[in-house]
Each structure stands twice: as structure tokens, then as C-alpha cells.
LUMLOLUM-922998 format. One record per residue (C-alpha): residue number from 1; residue in one letter; x, y, z. Coordinates in Angstrom, 3 decimals, padded with zeros to 6 digits. Layout:
N
+-----+------+----------+----------+----------+
!  nr ! rest !       xx !       yy !       zz !
+-----+------+----------+----------+----------+
! NUM !    A !        X !        Y !        Z !
...
+-----+------+----------+----------+----------+
REM end
This chain:
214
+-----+------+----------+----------+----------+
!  nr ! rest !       xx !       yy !       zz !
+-----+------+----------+----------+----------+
!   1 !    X !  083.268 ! -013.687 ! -062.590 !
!   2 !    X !  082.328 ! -016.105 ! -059.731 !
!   3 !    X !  078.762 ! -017.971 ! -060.612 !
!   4 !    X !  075.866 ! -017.685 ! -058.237 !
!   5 !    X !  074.690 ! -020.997 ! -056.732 !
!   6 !    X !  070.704 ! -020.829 ! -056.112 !
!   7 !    X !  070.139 ! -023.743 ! -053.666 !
!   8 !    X !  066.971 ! -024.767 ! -051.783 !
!   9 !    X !  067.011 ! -022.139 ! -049.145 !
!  10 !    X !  066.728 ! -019.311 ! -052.258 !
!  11 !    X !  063.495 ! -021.030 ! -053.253 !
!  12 !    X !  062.239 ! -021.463 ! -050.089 !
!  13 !    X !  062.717 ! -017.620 ! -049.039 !
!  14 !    X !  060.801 ! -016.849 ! -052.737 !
!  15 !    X !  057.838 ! -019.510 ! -051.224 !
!  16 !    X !  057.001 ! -017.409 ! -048.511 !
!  17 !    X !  056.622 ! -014.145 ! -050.801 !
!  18 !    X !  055.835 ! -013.468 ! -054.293 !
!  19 !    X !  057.044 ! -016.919 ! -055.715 !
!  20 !    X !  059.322 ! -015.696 ! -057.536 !
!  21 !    X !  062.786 ! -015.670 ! -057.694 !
!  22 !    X !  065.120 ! -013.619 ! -059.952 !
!  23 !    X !  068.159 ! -015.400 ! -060.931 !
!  24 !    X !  071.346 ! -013.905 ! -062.605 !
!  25 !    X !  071.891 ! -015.278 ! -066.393 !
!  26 !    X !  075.096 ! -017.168 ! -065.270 !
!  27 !    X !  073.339 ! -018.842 ! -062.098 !
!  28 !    X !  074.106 ! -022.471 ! -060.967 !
!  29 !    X !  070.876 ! -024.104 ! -059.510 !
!  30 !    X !  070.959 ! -027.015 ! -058.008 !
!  31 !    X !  069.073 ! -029.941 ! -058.441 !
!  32 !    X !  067.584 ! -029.517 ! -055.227 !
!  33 !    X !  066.632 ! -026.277 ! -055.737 !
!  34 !    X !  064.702 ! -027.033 ! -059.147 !
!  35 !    X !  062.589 ! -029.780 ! -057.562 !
!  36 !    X !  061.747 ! -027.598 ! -054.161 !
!  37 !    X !  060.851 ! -024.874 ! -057.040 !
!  38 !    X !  058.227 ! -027.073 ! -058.834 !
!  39 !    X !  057.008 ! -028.494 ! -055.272 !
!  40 !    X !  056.804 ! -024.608 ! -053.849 !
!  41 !    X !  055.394 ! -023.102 ! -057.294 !
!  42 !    X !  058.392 ! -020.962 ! -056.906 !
!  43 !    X !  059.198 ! -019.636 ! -060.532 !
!  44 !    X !  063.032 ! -018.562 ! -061.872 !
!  45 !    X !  062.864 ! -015.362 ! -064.105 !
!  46 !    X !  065.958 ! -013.493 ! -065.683 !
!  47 !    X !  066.861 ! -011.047 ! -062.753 !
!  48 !    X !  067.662 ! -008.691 ! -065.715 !
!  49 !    X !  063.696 ! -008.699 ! -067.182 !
!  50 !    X !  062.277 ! -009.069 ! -064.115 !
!  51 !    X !  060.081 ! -007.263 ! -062.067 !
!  52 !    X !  061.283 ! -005.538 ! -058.767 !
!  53 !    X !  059.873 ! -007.851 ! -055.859 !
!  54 !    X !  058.596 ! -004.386 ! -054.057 !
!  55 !    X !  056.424 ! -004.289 ! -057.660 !
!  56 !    X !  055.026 ! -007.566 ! -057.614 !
!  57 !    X !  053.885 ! -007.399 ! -054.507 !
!  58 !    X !  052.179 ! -004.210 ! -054.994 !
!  59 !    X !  050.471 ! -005.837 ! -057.613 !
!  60 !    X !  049.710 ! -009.104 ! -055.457 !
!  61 !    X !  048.083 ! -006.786 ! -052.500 !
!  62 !    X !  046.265 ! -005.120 ! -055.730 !
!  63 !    X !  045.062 ! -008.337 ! -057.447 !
!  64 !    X !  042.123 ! -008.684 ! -054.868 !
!  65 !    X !  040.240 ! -006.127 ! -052.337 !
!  66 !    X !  036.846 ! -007.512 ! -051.287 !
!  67 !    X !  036.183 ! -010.825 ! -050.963 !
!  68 !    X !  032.549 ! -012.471 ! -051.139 !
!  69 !    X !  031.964 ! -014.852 ! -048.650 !
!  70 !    X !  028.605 ! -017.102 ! -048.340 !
!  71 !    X !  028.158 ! -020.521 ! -046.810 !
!  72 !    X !  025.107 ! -023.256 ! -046.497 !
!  73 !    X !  024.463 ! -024.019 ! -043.150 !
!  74 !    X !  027.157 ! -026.985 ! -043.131 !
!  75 !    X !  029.645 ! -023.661 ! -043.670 !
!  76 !    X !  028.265 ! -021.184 ! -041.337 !
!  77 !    X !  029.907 ! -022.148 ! -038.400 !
!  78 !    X !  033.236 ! -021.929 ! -040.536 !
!  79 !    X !  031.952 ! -018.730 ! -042.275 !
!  80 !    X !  031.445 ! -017.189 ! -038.659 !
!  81 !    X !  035.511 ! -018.068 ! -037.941 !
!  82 !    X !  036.595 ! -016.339 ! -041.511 !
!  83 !    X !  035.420 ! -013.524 ! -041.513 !
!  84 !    X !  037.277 ! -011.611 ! -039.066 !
!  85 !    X !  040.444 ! -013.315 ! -039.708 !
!  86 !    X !  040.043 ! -011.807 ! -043.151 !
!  87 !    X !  039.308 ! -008.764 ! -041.937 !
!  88 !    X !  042.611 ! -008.788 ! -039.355 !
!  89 !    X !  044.196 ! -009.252 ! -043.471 !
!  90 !    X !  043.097 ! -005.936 ! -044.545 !
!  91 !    X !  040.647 ! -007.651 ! -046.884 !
!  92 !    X !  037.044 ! -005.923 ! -047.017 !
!  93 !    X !  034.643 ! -009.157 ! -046.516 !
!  94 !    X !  031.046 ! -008.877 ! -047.967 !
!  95 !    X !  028.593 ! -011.779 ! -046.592 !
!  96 !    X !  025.862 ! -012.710 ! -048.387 !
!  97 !    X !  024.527 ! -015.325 ! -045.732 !
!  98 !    X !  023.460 ! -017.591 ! -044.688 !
!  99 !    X !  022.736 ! -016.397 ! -040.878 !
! 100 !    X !  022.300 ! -019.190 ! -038.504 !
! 101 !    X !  022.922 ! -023.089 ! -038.983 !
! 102 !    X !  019.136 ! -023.564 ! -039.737 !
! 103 !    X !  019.146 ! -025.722 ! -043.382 !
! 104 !    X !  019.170 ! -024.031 ! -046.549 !
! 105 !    X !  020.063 ! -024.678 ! -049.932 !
! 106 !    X !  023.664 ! -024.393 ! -051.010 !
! 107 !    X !  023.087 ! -023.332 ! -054.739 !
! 108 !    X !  021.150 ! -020.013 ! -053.302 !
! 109 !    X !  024.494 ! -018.794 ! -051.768 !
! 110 !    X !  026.884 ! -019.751 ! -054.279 !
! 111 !    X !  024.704 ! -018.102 ! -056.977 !
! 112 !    X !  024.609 ! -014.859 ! -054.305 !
! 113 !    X !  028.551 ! -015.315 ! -054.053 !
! 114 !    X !  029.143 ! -015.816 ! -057.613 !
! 115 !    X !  026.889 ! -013.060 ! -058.395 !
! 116 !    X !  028.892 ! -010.349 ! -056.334 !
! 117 !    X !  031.810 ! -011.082 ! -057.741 !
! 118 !    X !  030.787 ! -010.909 ! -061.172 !
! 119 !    X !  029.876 ! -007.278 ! -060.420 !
! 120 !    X !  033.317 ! -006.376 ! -058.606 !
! 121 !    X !  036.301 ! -007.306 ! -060.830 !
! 122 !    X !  038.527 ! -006.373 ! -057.964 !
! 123 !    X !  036.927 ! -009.569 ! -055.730 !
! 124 !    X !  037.238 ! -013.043 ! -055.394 !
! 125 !    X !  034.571 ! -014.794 ! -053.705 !
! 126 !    X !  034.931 ! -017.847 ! -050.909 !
! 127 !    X !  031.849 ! -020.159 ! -050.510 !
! 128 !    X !  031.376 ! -022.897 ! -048.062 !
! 129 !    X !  029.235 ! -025.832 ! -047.743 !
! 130 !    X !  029.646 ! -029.797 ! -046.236 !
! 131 !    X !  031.672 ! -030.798 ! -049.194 !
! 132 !    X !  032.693 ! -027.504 ! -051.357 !
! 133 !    X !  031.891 ! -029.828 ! -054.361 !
! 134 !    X !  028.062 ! -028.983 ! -054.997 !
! 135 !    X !  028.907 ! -025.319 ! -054.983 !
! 136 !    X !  031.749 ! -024.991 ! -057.304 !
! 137 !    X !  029.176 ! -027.100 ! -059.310 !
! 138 !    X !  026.932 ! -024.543 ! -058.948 !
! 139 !    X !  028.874 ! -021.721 ! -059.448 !
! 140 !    X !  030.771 ! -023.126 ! -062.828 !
! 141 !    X !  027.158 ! -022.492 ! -064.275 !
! 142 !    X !  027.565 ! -018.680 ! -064.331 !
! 143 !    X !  029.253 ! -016.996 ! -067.058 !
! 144 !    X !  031.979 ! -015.447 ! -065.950 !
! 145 !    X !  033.195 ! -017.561 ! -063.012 !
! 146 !    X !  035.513 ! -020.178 ! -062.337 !
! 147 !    X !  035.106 ! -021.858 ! -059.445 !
! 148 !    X !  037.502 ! -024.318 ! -057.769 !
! 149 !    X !  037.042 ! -026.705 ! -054.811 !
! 150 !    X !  040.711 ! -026.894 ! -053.123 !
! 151 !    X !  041.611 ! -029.244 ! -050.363 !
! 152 !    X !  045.442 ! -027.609 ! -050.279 !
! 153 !    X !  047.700 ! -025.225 ! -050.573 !
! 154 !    X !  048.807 ! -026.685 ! -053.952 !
! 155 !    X !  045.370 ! -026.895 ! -055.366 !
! 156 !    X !  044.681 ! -023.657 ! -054.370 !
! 157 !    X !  047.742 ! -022.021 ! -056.194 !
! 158 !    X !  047.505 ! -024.200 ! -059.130 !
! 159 !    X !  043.518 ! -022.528 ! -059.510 !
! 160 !    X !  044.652 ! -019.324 ! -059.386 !
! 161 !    X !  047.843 ! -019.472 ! -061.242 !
! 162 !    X !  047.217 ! -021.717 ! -064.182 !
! 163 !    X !  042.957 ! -021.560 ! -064.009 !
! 164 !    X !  042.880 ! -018.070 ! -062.751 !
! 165 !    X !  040.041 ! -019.437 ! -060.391 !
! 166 !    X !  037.887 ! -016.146 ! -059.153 !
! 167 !    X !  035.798 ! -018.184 ! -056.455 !
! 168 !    X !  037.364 ! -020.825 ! -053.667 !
! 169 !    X !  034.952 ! -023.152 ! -052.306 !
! 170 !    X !  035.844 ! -025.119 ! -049.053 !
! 171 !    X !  034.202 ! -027.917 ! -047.710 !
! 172 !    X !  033.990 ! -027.307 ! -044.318 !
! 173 !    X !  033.168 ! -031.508 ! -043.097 !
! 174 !    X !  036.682 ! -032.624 ! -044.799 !
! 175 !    X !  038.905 ! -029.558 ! -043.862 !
! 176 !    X !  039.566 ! -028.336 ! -040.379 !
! 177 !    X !  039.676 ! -024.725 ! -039.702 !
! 178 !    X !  043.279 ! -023.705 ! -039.600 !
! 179 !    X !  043.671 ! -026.085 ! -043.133 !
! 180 !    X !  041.012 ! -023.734 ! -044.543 !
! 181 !    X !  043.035 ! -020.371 ! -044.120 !
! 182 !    X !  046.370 ! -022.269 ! -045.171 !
! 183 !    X !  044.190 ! -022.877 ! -048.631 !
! 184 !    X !  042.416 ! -019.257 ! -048.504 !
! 185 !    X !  045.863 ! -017.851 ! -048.037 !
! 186 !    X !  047.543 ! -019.656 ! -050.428 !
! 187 !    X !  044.730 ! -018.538 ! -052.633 !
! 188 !    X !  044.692 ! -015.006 ! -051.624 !
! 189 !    X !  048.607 ! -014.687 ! -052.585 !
! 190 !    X !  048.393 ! -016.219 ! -055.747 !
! 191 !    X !  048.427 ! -014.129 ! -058.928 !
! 192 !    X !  046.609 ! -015.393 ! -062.509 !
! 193 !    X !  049.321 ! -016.479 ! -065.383 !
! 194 !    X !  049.425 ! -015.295 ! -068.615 !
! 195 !    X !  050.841 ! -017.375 ! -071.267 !
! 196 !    X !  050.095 ! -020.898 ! -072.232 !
! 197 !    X !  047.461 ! -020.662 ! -069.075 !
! 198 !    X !  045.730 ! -018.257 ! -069.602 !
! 199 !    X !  045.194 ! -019.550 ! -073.756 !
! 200 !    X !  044.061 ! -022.242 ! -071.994 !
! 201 !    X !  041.499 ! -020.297 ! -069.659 !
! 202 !    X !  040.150 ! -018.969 ! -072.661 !
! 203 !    X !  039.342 ! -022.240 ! -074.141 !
! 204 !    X !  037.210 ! -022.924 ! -071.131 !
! 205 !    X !  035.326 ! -019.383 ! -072.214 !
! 206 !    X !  034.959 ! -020.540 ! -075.575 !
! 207 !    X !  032.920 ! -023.861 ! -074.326 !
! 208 !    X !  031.046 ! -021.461 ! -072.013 !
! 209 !    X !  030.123 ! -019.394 ! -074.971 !
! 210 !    X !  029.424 ! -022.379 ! -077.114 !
! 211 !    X !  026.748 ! -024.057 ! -074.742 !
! 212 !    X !  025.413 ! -020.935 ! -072.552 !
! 213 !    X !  021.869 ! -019.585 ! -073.317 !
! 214 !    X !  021.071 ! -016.009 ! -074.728 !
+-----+------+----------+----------+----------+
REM end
């Protein structure tokens, strides 16, 4: 029986979808094609044991409903842009402020973002401010949440995938708007790992347990 060759253009295809691509036992994949996989956090599984595309995707579109969106009033003009570009998604957007570019204090809104979210499992949360760094600061105080300042698409995936990150903060003075929805989607499309990731999610838990306060 004639051997399948998987070359870069299968991973590519796989990049713009579920990231993952099923390959036949007997495949042949090039050398190309494994390094464009790491690069694209395109992953090979046994096209035998593994799951219809039509059924991850399903589950993708499923992974998240509503997303929580605050911003300081660095983010606010950025906030303003988001939100109905989310909504054109299908997403259900929830803002919990602020409402005009007059100063306020960035902790306030990631606490309101990271609060919502803890109360809708179905939700990620998106929180802006100059630099995104003071509110995923912020935010990795509350139980529960894990917050990740991204600055690409490959940060993004890489916090959802292998730190199954439940809040994205931007920072809305070092990205440009059209960067910021190439990170939110990335984001968006990206599904939490099990495996050695998520044992080593749960390690993070167990210092949050250690040091939090009754």
C-alpha cells in the first residue's frame, strides 16, 4: 500500500482550523512539515484514535460563550473597537467598564473581569490597560484565574494550550489594534491540554492553595 506523504501545506491547512491533523499510521512527514507543525502548534494524532474534525470543532465553538471584557482608561479606546468585532464572532461580550478615558485604576477592572469569569465557567475574560502587565498581575491574585499577558499569536496559544489561561490581557500602548484580535483570536481558538500540561496547571493550584488566605 502506497504511504501518505504529509508535507507543509497539510500542516498549514490544520493551522487555520482545529490544529490538528490526523495522520494515517504508515504516514511519511517530512521534515518540513514537522518544523512548520511545532512553529504552527499544529499537532499529529493517529487518524485511527482521533477525533472527527466536525467534533473538535464543536467542542472549540463550545469551549467559550461570553467573554468579560474591562479596560483602564489606557484600554478604553481599544475596549470601544473589541467589542463589536466580538460580537460580529457570535461571542456574547459582558463589559464591566470602564466608560470614558477619564483615569482610573487598573486593578478595579481586572478584579471586576476576573471576578465574572470566576462565576461563568463557560467565559474567558479579556482586560486591557497601557501595558497588560499590571493586570495579569492583578488578576493572578484571585483564586481561580490564570491570567496571561500575550504580545502574539504564539503566546496566546501557548496560554491556553499548555497554561489553560482563562483571562487575556492586552496592552493596548505596545500592540496596535488589528495585532490585538490576531492574539484574541488566536486565543479564542485555542483549546486547554490535558496531559503533562495540565499536571503542570495543577501545580500552579497547589502553590495557590499553599499561600492563599482562608
Amino acid at each position: 500500500m502506497k504511504k501518505r506523504l504529509i508535507t507543509e501545506k497539510d500542516v498549514l491547512k490544520a493551522a487555520t482550523g482545529t490544529k490538528i491533523l490526523p495522520v494515517p499510521k504508515n504516514a511519511l512527514i517530512t521534515s518540513l512539515a514537522r518544523d512548520t507543525a511545532k512553529e504552527k502548534q499544529v499537532k499529529f494524532v493517529d487518524e485511527q484514535a482521533a477525533t472527527p474534525v466536525s467534533m473538535v470543532a464543536t467542542q472549540v465553538t463550545q469551549e467559550i460563550k461570553t467573554i468579560m471584557i474591562g479596560a483602564d482608561h489606557g484600554g478604553f479606546a481599544l475596549k470601544t473597537e473589541l467589542i463589536p468585532w466580538l460580537g460580529s464572532l457570535g461571542y456574547q461580550v459582558e463589559d464591566v467598564g470602564t466608560t470614558s478615558e477619564a483615569a482610573v485604576d487598573y486593578p478595579d477592572f481586572a478584579f471586576a473581569v476576573g471576578l465574572k469569569v470566576k462565576q461563568n465557567s463557560s467565559s474567558i475574560g479579556i482586560m486591557i490597560d497601557g501595558a497588560g502587565i499590571g493586570s495579569a498581575m492583578a488578576l493572578n491574585k484571585m483564586p481561580g484565574i490564570l491570567a496571561a499577558c500575550c504580545y502574539n499569536e504564539f503566546t496566546a496559544r501557548n496560554a491556553r494550550q499548555h497554561n489553560h489561561a482563562n483571562v487575556l490581557t492586552l496592552g493596548s500602548k505596545a500592540l496596535g489594534s488589528e495585532t490585538c484580535k490576531s492574539v484574541i483570536l488566536a486565543f479564542l481558538k485555542s483549546v486547554p491540554e490535558p496531559g503533562r500540561h495540565e499536571g503542570r496547571v495543577n501545580k500552579i493550584r497547589d502553590i495557590e492553595s499553599k499561600y492563599s488566605r482562608s
